[in-house]
Structures are given as C-alpha cells and as structure tokens.
C-alpha positions as CSV (number, residue, x, y, z in Angstrom):
1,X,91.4,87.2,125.5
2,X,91.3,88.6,129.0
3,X,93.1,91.9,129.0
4,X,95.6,91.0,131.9
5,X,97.0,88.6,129.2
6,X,98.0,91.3,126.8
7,X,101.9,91.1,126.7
8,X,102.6,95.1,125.2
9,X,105.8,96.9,124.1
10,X,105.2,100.6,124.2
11,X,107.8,102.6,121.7
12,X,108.6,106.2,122.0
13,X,111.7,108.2,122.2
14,X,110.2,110.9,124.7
15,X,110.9,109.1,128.1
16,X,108.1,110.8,129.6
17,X,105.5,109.9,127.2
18,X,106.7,106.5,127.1
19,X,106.4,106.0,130.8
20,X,103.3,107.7,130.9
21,X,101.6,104.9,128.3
22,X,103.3,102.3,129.9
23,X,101.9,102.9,133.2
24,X,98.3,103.5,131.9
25,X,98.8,99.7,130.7
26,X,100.2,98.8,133.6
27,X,97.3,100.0,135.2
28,X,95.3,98.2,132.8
29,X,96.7,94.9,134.2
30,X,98.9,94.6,131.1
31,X,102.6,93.1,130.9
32,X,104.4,96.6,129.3
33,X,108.0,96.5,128.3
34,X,109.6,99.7,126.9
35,X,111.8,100.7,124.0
36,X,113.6,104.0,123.1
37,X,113.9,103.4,119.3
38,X,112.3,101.4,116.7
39,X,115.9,99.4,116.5
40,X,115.2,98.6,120.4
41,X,111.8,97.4,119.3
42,X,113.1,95.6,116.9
43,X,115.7,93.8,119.6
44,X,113.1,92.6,121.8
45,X,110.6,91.2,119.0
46,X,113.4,89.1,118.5
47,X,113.5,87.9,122.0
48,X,110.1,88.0,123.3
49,X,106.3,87.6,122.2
50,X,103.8,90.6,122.2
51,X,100.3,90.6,121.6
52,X,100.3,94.2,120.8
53,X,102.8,97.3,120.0
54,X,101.9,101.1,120.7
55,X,104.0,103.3,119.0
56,X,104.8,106.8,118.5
57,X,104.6,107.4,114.6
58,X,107.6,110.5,114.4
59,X,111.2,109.6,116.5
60,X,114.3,111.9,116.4
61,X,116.6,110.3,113.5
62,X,116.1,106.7,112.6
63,X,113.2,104.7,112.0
64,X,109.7,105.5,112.5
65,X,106.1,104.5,113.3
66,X,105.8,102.8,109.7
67,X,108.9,101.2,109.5
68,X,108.3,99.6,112.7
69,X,104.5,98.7,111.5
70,X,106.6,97.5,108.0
71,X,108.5,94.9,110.1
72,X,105.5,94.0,112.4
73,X,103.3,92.8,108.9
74,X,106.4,91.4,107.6
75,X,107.7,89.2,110.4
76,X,104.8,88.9,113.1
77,X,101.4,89.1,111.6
78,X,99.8,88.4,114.5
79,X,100.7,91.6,116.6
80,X,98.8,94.2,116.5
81,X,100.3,97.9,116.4
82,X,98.8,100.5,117.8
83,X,100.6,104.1,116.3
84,X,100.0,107.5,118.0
85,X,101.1,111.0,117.2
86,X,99.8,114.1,117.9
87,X,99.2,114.6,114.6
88,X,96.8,112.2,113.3
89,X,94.3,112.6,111.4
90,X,91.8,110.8,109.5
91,X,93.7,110.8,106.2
92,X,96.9,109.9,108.1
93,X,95.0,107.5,110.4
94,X,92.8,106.0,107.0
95,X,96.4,105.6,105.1
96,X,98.2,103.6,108.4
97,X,94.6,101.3,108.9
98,X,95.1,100.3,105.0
99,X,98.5,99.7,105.7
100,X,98.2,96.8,108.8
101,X,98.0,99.3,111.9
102,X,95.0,98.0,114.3
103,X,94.2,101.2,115.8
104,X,95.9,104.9,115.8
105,X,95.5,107.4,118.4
106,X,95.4,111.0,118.7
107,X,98.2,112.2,122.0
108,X,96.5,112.7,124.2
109,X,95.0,109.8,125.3
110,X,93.9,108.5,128.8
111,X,93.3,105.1,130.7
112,X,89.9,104.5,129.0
113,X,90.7,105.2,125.6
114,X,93.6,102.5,126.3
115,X,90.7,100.0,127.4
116,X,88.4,100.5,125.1
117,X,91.1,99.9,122.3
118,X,92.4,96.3,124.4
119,X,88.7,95.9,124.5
120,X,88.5,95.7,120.9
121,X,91.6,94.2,119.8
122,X,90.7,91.0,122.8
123,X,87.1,90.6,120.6
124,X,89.1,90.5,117.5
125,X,91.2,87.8,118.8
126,X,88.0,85.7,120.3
127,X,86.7,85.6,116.9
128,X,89.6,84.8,115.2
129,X,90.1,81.9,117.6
C-alpha cells in the first residue's frame, strides 16, 4: 500500500497534540481526520473506513487507549491502532502488542518515526494481500 492511501483518524484530547500528529500525517501524504474522545472515535468508525488509528492511551474522564483498541479488535480487525503516551514502556508497550495494538509510541515522536511505522504497517498489508 502506497502511504498516500493510508486513510488515518488521530485521537487525543489535547488539541495541540492532536493537531500536531495530524499534521505530521498530513505531511506524510495521509488522509487524517480528528477526534476529541474515544466516543468521537467511535462516531466516525461508524461512518467512515480507516486503514489505521493513532491514539493517545490516557484521556481526561471517559474511555481510553484500550477501550478504543477493545472496539477496534472487536468490530474492525482490519485497522490497525497505533497508541502513544508519554509513558510507555516496554512492559506497557509488550502488554498493548499482545493485546491487538500494531505499534505504540513513546511522545515525542517526529515525521520519520511516523514514516517508518506507515512503512511497516503498508509491508504488512502487501503480504497479507
């Protein structure tokens, strides 16, 4: 898959952070929507098709990272979630892997760290073709 086809939805409730991602996509010739919540998330998986989700693990009340990785396994299998926190480490990230996510990320992360993991994820969708 060439990455100007991803179709990405980029989750955070920091409107900074979220922008800040989404424009690294952009400039990674994805397709980015946005969402505040998980519960926004969940509104436009029911509305549009994503090849891939990046997520911020913690949000203020509601749902979090998981729950939105929960609901990705359950209902679109063939998304893959990306979760980020500045807390990750390799138990939290080995524990989230086991548990469906793709790839997680340690904030802060930059435009090639975004490639390199679109990179990835567009081989694992070659071979799987």
């Amino acid at each position: 898959m060439n990455r100007s086809t991803f179709k990405i939805m980029v989750v955070d409730d920091d409107a900074d952070i979220r922008y800040a991602i989404a424009n690294i996509l952009r400039k990674c010739d994805c397709e980015v929507s946005e969402a505040a919540t998980v519960e926004e998330s969940f509104e436009q998986l029911a509305s549009k098709s994503f090849d891939v989700i990046f997520s911020d693990m913690r949000f203020h009340g509601g749902l979090g990272g998981e729950d939105l990785l929960e609901h990705v396994q359950e209902h679109f299998a063939d998304i893959d979630v990306v979760l980020v926190s500045c807390a990750m480490d390799n138990r939290l990230q080995a524990e989230l892997i086991a548990k469906g996510a793709s790839c997680c990320l340690q904030k802060p992360f930059f435009r090639d760290t975004c490639m390199k993991v679109l990179a990835d994820l567009g081989q694992d969708q070659r071979k799987a073709a």
